[in-house]
N, C-alpha and C positions, 0 to 999 in steps of 0.2 A: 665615421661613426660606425660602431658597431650593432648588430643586432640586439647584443645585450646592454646596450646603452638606450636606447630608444622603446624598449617594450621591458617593463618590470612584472616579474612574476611576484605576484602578492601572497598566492598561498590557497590555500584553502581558507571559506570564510570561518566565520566562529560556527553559525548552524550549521556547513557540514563538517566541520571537526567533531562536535557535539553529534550527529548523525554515524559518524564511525564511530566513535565511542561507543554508543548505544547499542549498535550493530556487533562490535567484540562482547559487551557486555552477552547480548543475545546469544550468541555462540557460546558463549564459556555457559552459559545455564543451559542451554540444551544439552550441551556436552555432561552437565551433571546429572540431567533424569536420568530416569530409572527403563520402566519399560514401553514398550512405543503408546499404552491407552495412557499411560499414565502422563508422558509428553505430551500427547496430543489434549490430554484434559487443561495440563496446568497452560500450553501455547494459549488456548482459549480464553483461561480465567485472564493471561496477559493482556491480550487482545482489550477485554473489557474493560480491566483497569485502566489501559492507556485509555481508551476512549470516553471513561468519566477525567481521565485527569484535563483533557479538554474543556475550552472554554467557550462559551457562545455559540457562534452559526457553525462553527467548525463540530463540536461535540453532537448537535441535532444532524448536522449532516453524516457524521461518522455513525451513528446511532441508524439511522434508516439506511444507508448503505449496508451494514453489515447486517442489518434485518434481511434487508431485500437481496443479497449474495446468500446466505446462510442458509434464507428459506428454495432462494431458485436452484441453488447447484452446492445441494449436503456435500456432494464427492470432495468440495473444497475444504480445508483445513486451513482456520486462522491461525495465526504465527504474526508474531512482530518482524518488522521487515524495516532496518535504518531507524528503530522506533514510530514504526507505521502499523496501523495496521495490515497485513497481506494476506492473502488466500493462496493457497498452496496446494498442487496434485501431483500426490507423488515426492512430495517433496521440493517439487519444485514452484516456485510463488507464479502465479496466472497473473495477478492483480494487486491494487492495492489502492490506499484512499492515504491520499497526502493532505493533511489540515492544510490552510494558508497560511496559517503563524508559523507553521515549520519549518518555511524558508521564507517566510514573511512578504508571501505571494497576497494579489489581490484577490487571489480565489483558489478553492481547494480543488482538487483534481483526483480522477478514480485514472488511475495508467494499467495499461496490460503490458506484461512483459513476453519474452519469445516462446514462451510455451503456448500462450492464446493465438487459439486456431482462430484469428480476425483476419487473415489474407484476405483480398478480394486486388486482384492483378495485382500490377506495379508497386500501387501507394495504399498505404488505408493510415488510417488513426490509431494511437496508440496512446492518446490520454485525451480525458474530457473534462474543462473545465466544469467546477459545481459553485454555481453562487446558492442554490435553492433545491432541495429534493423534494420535488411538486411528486403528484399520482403520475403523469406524463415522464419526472425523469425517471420513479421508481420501475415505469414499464419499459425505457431502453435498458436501464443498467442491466434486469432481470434478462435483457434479449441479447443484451450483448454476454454477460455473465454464460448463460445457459450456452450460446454459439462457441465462446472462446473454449470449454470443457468439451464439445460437441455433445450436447445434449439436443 
């Protein structure tokens, strides 16, 4: 028997086929603004939209994350990111808050990508589940938000 008889490559699923889509979509509009306040204006109105087209625990959690990113660390610049929201320095995305209906996880997750300064030795975390955005997790995100920018 061969290897390719014994392990089928199925594909990509339907939500991240739909995730690249959304992502080209996102590129080819950024590529049509104009000039950089005016990108950065409309990435934001994006940002918001998506997060009312949310439904339920997902849209209140989206909702106080990007309260609590927005207000801890301005330097960040929202941008849709795979149809997420994402924060970005420099152009390059720090973060980001993935609903759970978005890949139809049991829980939504805020992930740092390699621009956040979260080293600490060997291993560290690089996403944090969110069933709930209590006062408590509004005061990590805001600590971890503010470290990964180096504020």
């Amino acid at each position: 028997m061969t290897s390719t008889e014994t392990s089928t490559y199925e594909g990509f699923t339907a939500d991240e086929r739909a995730a690249m889509k959304e992502h080209a979509q996102e590129q080819k509009k950024a590529a049509r603004r104009g000039s950089r306040a005016d990108k950065a204006a409309e990435e934001a109105r994006d940002v918001l939209a998506k997060i009312a087209e949310l439904q339920g625990s997902d849209r209140v959690m989206a909702e106080r994350v990007h309260a609590v990113i927005t207000a801890s660390a301005p330097v960040l610049a929202p941008k849709l990111w795979y149809g997420m929201p994402a924060y970005a320095l420099n152009g390059k995305n720090v973060c980001f808050f993935q609903p759970a209906a978005k890949f139809k996880s049991r829980y939504a997750t805020l992930g740092f990508n390699d621009p956040a300064n979260l080293d600490e030795g060997e291993m560290w975390p690089t996403a944090f589940a969110l069933t709930e955005v209590t006062p408590e997790v509004e005061a990590r995100i805001s600590e971890l938000v503010k470290r990964a920018v180096g504020l």
